[in-house]
C-alpha positions as CSV (number, residue, x, y, z in Angstrom):
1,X,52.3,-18.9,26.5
2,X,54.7,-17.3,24.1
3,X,52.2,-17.8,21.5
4,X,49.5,-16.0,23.3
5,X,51.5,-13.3,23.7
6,X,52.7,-13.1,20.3
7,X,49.6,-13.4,18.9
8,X,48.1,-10.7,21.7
9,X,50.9,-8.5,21.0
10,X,49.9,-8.6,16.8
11,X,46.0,-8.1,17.7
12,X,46.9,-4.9,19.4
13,X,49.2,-3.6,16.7
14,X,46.8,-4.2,14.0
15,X,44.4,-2.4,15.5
16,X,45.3,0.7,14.5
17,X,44.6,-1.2,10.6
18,X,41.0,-2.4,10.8
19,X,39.4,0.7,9.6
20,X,41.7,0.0,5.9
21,X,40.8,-3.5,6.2
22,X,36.7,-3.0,6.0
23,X,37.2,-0.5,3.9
24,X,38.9,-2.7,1.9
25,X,36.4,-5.6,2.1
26,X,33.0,-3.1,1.4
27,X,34.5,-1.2,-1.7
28,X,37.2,-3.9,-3.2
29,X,35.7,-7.2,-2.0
30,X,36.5,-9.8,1.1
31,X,38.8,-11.8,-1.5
32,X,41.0,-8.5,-1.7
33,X,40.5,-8.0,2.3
34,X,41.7,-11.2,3.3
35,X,44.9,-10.6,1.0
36,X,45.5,-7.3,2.3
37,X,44.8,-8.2,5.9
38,X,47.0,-11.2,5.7
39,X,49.8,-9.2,3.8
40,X,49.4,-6.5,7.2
41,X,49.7,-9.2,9.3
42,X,53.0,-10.4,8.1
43,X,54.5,-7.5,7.5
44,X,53.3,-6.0,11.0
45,X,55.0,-8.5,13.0
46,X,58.0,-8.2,11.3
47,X,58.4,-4.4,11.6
48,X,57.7,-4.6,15.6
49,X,59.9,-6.9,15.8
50,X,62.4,-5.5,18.1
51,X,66.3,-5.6,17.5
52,X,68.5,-6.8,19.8
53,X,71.4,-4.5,20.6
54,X,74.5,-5.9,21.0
55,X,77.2,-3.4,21.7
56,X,80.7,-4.7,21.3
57,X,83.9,-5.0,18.9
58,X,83.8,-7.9,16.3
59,X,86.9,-9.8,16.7
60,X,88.3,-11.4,13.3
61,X,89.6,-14.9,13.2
62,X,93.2,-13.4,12.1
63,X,93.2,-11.4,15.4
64,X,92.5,-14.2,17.8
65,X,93.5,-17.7,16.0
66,X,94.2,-19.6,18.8
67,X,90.2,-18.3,20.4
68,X,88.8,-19.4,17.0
69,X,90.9,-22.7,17.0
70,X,89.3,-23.2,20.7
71,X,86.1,-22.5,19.0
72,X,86.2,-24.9,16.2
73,X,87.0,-27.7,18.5
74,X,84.5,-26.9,20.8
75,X,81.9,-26.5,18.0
76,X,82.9,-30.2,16.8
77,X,82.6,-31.4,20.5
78,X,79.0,-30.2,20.8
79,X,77.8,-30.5,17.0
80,X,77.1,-26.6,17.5
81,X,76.6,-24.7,14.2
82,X,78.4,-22.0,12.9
83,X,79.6,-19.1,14.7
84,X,78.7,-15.9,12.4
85,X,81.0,-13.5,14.8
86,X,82.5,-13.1,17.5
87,X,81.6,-9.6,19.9
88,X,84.0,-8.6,22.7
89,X,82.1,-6.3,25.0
90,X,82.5,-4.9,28.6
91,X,80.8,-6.9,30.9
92,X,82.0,-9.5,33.6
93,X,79.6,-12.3,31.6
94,X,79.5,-14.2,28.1
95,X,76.1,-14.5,26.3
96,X,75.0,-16.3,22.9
97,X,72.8,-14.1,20.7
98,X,70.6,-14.8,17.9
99,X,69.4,-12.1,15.9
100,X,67.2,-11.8,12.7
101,X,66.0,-13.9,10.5
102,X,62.0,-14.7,9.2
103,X,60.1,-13.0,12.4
104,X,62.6,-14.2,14.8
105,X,61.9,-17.8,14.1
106,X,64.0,-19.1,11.0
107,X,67.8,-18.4,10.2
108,X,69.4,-15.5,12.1
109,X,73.4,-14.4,13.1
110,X,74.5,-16.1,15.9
111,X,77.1,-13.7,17.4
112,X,79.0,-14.8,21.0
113,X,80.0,-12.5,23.1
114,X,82.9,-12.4,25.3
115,X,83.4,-9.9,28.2
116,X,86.8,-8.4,28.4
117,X,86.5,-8.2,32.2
118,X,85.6,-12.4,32.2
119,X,88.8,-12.4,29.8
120,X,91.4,-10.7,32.5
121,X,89.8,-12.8,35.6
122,X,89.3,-16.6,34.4
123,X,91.8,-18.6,33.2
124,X,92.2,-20.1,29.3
125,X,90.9,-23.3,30.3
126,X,87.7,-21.7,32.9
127,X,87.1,-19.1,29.8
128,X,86.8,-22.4,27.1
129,X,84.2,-23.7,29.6
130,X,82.2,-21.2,29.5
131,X,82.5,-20.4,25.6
132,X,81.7,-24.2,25.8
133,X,78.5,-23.4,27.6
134,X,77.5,-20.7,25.3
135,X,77.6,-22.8,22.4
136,X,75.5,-25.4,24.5
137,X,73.2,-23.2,23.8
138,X,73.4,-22.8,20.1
139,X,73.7,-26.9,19.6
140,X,70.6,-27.7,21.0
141,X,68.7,-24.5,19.3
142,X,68.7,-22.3,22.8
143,X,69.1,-19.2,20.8
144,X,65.9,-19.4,18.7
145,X,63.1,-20.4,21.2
146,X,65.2,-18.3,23.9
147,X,65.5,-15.3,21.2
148,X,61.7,-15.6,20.9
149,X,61.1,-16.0,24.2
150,X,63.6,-12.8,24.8
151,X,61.5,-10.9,22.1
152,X,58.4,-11.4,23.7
153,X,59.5,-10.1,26.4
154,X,61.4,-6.6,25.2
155,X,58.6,-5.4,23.3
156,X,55.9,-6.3,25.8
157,X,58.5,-4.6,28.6
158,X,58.7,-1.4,26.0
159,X,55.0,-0.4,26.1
160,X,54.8,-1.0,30.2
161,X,57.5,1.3,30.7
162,X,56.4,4.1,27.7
163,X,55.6,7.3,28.5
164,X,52.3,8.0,29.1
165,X,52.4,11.9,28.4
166,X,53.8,10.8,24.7
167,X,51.8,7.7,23.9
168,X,49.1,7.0,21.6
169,X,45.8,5.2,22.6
170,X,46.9,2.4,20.9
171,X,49.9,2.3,22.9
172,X,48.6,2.6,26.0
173,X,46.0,-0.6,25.5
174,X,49.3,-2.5,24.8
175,X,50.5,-1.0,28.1
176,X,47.6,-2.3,30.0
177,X,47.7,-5.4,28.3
178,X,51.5,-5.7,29.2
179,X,50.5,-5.0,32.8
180,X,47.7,-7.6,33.0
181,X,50.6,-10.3,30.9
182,X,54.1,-9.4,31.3
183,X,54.6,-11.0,35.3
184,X,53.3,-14.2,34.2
185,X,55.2,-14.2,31.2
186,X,58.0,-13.6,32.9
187,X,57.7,-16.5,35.5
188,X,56.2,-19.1,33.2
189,X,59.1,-18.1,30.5
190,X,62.3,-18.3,33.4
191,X,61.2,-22.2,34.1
192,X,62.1,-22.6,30.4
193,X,65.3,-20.3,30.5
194,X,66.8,-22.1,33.8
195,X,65.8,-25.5,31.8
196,X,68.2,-24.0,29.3
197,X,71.0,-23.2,31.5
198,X,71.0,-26.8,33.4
199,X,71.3,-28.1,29.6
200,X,73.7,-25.8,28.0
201,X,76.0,-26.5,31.7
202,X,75.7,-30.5,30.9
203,X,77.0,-30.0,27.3
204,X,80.0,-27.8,28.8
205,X,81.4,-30.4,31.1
206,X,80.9,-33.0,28.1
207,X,83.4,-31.0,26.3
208,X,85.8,-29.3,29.1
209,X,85.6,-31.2,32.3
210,X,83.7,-30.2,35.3
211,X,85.9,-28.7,37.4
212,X,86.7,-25.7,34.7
213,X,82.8,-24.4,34.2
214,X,82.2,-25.1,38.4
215,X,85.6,-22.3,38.8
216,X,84.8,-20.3,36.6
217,X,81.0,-19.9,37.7
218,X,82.0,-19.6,41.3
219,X,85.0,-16.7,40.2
220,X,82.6,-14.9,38.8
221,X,79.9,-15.0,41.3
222,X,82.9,-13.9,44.1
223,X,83.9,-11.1,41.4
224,X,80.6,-9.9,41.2
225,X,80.2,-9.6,45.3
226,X,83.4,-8.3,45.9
227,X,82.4,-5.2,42.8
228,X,79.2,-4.5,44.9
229,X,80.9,-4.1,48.0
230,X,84.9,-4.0,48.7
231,X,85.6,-3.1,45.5
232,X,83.1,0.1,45.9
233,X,84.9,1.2,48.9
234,X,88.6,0.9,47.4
235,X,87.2,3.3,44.4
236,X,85.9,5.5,46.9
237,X,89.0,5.7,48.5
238,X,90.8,6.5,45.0
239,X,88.5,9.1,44.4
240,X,89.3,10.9,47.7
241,X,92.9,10.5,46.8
242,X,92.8,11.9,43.1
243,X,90.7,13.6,41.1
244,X,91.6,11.3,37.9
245,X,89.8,7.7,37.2
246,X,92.3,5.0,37.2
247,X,93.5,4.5,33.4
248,X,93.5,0.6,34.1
249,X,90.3,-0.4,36.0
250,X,89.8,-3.5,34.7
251,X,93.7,-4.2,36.0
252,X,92.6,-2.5,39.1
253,X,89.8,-5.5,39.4
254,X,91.9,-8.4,38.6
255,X,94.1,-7.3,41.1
256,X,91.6,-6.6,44.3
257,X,90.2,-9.9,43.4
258,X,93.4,-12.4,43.3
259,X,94.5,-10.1,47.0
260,X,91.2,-10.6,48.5
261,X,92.2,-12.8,51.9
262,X,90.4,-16.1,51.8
263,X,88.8,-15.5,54.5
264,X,87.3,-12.5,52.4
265,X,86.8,-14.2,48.7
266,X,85.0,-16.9,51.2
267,X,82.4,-13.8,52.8
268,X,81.8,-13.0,49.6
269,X,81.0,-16.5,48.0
270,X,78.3,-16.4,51.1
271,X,76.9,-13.2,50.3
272,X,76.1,-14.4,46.2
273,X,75.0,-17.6,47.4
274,X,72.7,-15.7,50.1
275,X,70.8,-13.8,47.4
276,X,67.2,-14.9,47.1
277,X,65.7,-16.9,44.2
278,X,62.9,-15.5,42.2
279,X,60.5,-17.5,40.3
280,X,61.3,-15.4,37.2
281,X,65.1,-15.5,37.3
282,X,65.9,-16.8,34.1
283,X,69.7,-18.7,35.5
284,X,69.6,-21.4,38.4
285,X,70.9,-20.7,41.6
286,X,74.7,-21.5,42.1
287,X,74.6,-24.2,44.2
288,X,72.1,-25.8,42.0
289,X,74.2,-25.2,39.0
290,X,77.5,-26.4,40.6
291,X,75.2,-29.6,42.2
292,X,73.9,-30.6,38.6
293,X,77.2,-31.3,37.2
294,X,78.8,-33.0,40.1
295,X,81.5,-30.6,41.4
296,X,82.5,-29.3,44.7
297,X,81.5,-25.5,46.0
298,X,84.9,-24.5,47.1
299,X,86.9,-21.4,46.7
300,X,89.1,-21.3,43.8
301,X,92.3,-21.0,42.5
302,X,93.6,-17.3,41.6
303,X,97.2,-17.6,41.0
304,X,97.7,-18.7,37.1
305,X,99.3,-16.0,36.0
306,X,98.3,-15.9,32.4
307,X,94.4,-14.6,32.6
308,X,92.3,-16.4,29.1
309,X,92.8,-13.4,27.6
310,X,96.5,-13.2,27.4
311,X,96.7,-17.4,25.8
312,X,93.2,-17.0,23.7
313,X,93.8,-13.3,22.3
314,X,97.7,-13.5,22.2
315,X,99.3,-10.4,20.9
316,X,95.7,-8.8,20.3
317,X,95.1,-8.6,23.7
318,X,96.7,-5.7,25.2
319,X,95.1,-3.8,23.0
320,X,91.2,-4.9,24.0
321,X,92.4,-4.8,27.1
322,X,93.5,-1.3,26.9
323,X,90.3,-0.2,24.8
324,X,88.2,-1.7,27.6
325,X,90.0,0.6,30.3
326,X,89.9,3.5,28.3
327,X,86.0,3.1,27.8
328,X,85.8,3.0,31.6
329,X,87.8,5.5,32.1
330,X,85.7,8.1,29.3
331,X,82.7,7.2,30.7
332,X,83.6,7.5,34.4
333,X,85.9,10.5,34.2
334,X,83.3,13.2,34.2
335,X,81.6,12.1,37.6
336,X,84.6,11.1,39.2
337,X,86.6,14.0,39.0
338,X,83.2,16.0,40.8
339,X,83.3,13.3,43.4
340,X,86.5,14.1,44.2
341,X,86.5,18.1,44.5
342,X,83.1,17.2,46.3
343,X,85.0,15.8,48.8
344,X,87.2,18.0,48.9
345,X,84.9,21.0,49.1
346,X,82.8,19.2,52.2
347,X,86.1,18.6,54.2
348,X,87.0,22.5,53.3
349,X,83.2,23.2,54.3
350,X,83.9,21.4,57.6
351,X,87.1,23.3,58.7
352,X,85.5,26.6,57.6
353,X,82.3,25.7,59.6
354,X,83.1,27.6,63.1
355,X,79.5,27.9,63.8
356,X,78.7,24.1,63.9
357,X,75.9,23.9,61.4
358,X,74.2,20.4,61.3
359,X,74.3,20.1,57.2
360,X,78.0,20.5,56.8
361,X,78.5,17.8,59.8
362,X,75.8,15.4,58.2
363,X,77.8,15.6,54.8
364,X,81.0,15.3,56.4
365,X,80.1,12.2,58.2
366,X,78.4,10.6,55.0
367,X,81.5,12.0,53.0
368,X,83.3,10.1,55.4
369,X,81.2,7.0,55.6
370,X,81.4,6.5,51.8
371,X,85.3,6.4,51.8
372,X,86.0,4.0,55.1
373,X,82.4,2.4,55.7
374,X,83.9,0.8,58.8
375,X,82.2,0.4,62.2
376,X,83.4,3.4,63.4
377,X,82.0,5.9,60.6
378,X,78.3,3.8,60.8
379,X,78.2,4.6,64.6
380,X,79.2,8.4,64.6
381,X,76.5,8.5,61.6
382,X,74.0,6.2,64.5
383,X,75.0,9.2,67.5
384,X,74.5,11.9,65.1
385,X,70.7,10.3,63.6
386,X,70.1,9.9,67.9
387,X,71.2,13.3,68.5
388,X,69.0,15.0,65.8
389,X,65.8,12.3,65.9
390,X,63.5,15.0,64.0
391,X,66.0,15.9,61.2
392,X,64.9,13.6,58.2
393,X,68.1,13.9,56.6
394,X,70.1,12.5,59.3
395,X,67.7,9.7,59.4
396,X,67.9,9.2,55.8
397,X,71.5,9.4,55.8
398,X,71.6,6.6,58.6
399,X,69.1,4.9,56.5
400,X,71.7,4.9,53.2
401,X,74.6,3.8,54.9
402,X,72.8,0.3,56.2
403,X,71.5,-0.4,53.1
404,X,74.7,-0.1,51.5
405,X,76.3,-2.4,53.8
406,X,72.8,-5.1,52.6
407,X,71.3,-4.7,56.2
408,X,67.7,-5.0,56.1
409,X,67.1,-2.8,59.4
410,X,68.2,0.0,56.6
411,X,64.7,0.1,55.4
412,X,62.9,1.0,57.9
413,X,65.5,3.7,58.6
414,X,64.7,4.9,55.6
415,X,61.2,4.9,55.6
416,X,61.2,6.8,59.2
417,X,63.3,9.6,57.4
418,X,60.4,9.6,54.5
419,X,57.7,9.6,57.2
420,X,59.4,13.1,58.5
421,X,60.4,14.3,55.3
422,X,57.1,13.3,52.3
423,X,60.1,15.2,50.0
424,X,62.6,11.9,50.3
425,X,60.1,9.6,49.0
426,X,61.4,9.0,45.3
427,X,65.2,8.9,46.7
428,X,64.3,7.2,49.5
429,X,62.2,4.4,47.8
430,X,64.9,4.4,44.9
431,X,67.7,3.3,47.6
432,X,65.1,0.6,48.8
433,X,64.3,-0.8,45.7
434,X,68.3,-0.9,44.9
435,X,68.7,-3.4,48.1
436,X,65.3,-5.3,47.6
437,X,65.8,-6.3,44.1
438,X,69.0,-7.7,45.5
439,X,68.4,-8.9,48.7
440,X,64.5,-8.8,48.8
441,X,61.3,-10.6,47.7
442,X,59.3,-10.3,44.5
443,X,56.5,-8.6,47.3
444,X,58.9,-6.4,48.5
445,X,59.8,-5.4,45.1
446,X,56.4,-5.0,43.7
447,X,55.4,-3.0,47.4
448,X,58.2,-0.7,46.8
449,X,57.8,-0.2,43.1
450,X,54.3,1.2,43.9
451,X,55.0,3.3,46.3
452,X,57.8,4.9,44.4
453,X,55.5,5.4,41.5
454,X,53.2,6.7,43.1
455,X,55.9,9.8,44.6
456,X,57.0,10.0,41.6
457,X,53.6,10.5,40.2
458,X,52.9,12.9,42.6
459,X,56.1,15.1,42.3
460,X,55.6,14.9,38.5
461,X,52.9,17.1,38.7
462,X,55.2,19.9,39.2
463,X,56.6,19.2,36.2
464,X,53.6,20.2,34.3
465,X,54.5,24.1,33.1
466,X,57.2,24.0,35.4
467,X,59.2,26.4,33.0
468,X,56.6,29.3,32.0
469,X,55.9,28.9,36.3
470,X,59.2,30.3,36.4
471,X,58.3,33.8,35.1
472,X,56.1,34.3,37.9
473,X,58.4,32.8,40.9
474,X,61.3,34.5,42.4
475,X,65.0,33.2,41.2
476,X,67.7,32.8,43.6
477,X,71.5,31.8,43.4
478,X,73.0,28.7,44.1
479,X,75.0,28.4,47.2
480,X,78.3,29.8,46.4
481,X,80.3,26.6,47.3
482,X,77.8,24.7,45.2
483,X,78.4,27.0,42.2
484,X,81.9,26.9,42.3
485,X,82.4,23.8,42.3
486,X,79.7,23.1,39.3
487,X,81.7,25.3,37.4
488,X,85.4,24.0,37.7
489,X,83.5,20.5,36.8
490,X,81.7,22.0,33.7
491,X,85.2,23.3,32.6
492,X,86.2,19.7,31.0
493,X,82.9,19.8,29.4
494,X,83.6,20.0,25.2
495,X,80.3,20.7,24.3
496,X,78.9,23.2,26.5
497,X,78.7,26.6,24.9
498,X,76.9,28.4,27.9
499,X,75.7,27.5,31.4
500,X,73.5,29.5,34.1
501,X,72.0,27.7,37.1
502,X,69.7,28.9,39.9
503,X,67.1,28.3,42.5
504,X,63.4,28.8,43.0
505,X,61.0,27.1,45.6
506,X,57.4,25.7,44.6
507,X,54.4,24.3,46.2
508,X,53.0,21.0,45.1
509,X,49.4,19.9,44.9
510,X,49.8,17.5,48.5
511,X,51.2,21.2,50.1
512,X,54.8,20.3,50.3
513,X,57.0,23.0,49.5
514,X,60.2,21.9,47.4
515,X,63.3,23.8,46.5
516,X,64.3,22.9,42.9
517,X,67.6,23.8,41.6
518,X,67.8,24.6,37.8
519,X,70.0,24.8,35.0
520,X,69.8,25.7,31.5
521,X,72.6,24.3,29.1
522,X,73.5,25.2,25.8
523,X,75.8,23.2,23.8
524,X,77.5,22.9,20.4
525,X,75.4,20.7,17.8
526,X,78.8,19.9,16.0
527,X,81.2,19.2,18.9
528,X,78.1,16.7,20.5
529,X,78.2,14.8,16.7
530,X,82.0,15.2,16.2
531,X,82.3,13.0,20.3
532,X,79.9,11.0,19.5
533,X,78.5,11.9,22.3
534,X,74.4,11.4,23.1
535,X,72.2,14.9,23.9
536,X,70.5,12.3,26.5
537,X,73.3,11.0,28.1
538,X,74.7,14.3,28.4
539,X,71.6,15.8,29.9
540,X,71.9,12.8,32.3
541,X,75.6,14.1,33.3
542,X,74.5,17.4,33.9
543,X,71.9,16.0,36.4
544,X,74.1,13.7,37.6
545,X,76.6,16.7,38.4
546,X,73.6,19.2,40.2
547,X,72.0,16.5,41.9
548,X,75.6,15.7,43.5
549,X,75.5,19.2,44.9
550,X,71.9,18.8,46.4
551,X,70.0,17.2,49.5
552,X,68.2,14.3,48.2
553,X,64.8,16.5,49.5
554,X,65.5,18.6,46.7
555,X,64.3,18.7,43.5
556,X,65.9,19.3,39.7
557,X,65.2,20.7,36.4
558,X,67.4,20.8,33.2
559,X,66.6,22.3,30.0
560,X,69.4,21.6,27.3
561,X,69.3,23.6,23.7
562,X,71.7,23.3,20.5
563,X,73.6,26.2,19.8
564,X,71.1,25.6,16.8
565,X,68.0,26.2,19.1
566,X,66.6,29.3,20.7
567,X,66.4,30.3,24.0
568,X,63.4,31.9,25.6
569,X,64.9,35.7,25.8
570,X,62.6,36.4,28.9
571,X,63.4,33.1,30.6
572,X,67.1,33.9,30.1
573,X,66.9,37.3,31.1
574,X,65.4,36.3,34.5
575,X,68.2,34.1,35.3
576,X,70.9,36.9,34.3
577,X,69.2,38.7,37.1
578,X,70.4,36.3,39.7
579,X,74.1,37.0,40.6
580,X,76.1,34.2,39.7
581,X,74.1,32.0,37.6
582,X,76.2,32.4,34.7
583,X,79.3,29.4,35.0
584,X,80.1,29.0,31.5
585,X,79.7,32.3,29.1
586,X,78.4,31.5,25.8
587,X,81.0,32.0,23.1
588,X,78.6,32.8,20.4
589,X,75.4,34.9,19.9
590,X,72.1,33.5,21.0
591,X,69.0,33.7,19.0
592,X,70.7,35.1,16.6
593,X,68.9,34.7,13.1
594,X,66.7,33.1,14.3
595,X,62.9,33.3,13.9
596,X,61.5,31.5,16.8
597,X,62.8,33.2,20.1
598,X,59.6,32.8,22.6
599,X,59.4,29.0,22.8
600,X,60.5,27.2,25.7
């Protein structure tokens, strides 16, 4: 099956080549054709060949001896080859990588990665079981047919989820070829993968034992449970508290984890083992797993009180440890300090609100219900979705909070609230999809998936022209509690060099009428390059920050320009008409020298 693909996946890319190729063959001969062609080929498949990605620090030998001195004997053990480096990365997981080399299928750097988070929570000898497993998977050539395998799949999963308003022809036959291939790919290649896993897990416990790899998989299946679900209300109740992300996080973990009651580590060993099986998951099912190599499925032991990475990093190790947190901590700061003043600003809201109005209540009891999610909050949001049956947002709200406690009665909440409300449909099957792909079926997924796609489809038509529609629609202000409180967040921002939001309201094709919030960025070219910082993952914050502010029935738009770039004069003198909408004054000139000024 890989084959096919491969060889389906070349056919379409050299497509785009046959024209040269006759050409060739009527003016220069079929000798010099089939040279040419055959020198395309090659050379086609390896250009489309896509590279693996793996973020990470390289650890040095002379920074961890005693993990490379673990490494060597485990690499004897298991007749494993060569390590080329060693990756420490931010995930609760460790993976084998094989990258490179002729087309994916001769030589290559085989790089393991270790998660810091798997570091701080196993113990030396539950961390060498797993580096043990990973390297099962390098002895008996796992990383090349897996790499291929994982190849296949990323470039085939690249041209089914392209942009159709960007793509070429030729790109969108590879798309409908993906669609027609890519599910049975997927299920065919994950009997191969799981295979794999059952393997590399046999050639662990040759080296370590089975009791190590059988703690540390079930540790890390409770760690991942309890980060979906207790963990996510203690953050929420730190974010009420403070408007700062904690500076330790990954501390902050260890610690919930090892003072989780038994009673609790053993709920959430239930809830992991609970989730459903799909024919395409590419790792065996824990009890199958823990079954194969003859342990017992019990809870394990959490009071060693050196963590792996303390006794296999040594003195290095406060240091990763301390980069890892101060990652989190960058990345998470931003939204997490808006969290917290939203919260603040809906309990203000609340005590200002002597008329009673149903939104501020609604938000205060969801407000609420994110911080505590205890019986109590889930009922007073139950009465208040009884009270108000024909408000879709109260419904949807309802909806939310059951599907972030995994109950499947949720749904259907959620889908009455759309059924009032055609405006929560992308939201609404969003928050599905989020509990279906954990707690769901492959039809329930692939229902779900539709049906947001199709919302989506439908609400992306007002995106066509939405921006020169704007010179013909009214402008209004943001709500003032909204706008204040975007602008003490945008404050911390760097790179921004100018900020004006506002509102309109337009009519889509299927009649429903949306009211879409806007904002129009401008930042500093040198400062984004100077942080490091992405202009897409920065436009993503922004959104992240208005759509925070916003009922989910409501719709955004964000245009972000260099300080390099012009501005439309006329679009920004239509939102200097609306009182307010500038939060962040532009320190220098705009347009200036510039030659372009009417683009948008």
């Amino acid at each position: 099956m890989t084959v096919a693909a491969e060889l389906t996946f070349l056919a379409a890319s050299l497509l785009g080549w046959a024209p040269m190729i006759i050409l060739q063959a009527v003016f220069l001969g079929p000798t010099t054709a089939a040279v040419v062609g055959s020198a395309l080929t090659v050379w086609v498949w390896w250009i489309f060949q896509p590279n693996l990605d793996i973020s990470g620090i390289e650890l040095p030998r002379e920074k961890a001896p005693a993990l490379f001195e673990a490494l060597d004997g485990l690499r004897q053990k298991l007749d494993a080859p060569p390590i080329h480096r060693v990756m420490l990365c931010e995930d609760l997981n460790a993976a084998a990588h094989l990258s490179g080399g002729l087309l994916s299928l001769v030589g290559g750097q085989r790089t393991l990665l270790l998660g810091v988070p798997l570091l701080k929570l196993l113990s030396k000898d539950e961390a060498t079981a797993v580096i043990a497993h990973e390297l099962g998977h390098f002895s008996r050539h796992h990383g090349r047919l897996g790499h291929w395998v994982y190849n296949v799949r990323a470039k085939w999963r690249v041209y089914l989820d392209g942009d159709e308003r960007r793509d070429s022809g030729l790109d969108r036959l590879r798309r409908w070829i993906a669609s027609a291939f890519l599910p049975r790919f997927m299920r065919m290649s994950a009997s191969r993968s799981r295979a794999c896993e059952f393997e590399a897990d046999a050639l662990a416990v040759r080296a370590t034992g089975s009791g190590h790899l059988a703690q540390a998989l079930i540790k890390l299946d409770i760690a991942g449970s309890l980060m979906r679900h207790g963990l996510r209300r203690k953050l929420n109740e730190l974010q009420a508290e403070s408007p700062h992300a904690p500076a330790a996080f990954w501390d902050l973990v260890a610690d919930f984890v090892r003072d989780t009651a038994p009673d609790k580590l053993q709920a959430a060993l239930d809830e992991a083992r609970s989730l459903p099986r799909r024919v395409h998951d590419t790792h065996p099912s824990l009890d199958a797993r823990i079954e194969a190599i003859g342990a017992s499925l019990n809870l394990p032991d959490w009071t060693p009180a050196d963590c792996a990475g303390q006794q296999l990093l040594g003195a290095d190790w406060p240091t990763q440890l301390n980069a890892a947190n101060a990652r989190w901590c960058e990345q998470k700061a931003p939204a997490w300090r808006l969290r917290h003043l939203r919260l603040r600003a809906l309990q203000a809201r609340r005590l200002a609100d002597a008329a009673g109005d149903d939104a501020v209540e609604l938000a205060h009891l969801q407000s609420e219900d994110e911080i505590k999610a205890s019986d109590d909050t889930l009922q007073a949001l139950e009465r208040h979705a009884r009270t108000h049956a024909a408000d879709a947002l109260a419904q949807y709200g309802l909806g939310l909070a059951l599907l972030n406690r995994a109950r499947p009665e949720g749904i259907a909440q959620v889908r009455s609230a759309i059924k009032l409300d055609r405006r929560l449909a992308v939201p609404g099957y969003e928050a599905i999809l989020s509990h279906v792909h954990l707690h769901g079926t492959e039809d329930e997924i692939h229902e779900f998936s539709k049906r947001r796609d199709l919302a989506a489809e439908k609400q992306g038509l007002l995106r066509k022209g939405f921006w020169r529609h704007l010179m013909d629609v009214p402008l209004t202000p943001l709500q003032p509690w909204a706008a204040q409180l975007l602008s003490e967040v945008l404050r911390e921002e760097k790179a921004l060099d100018g900020c004006w939001v506002a509102r309109t309201r337009m009519s889509s094709e299927t009649g429903e009428i949306y009211d879409i919030n806007l904002l129009i960025a401008r930042v500093h070219h040198a400062k984004l390059e100077a942080d490091d910082l992405d202009e897409d993952a920065l436009s993503a914050r922004y959104a992240t920050y208005l759509a925070a502010l916003c009922p989910p029935n409501e719709l955004l738009r964000l245009s972000v320009y260099f300080d390099t770039e012009p501005i439309n004069p006329r679009l920004l003198a239509r939102f200097m008409d609306v009182p307010g909408c500038e939060l962040h004054k532009p320190t220098g000139t705009i347009n200036a020298n510039m030659i372009k000024i009417d683009s948008l």
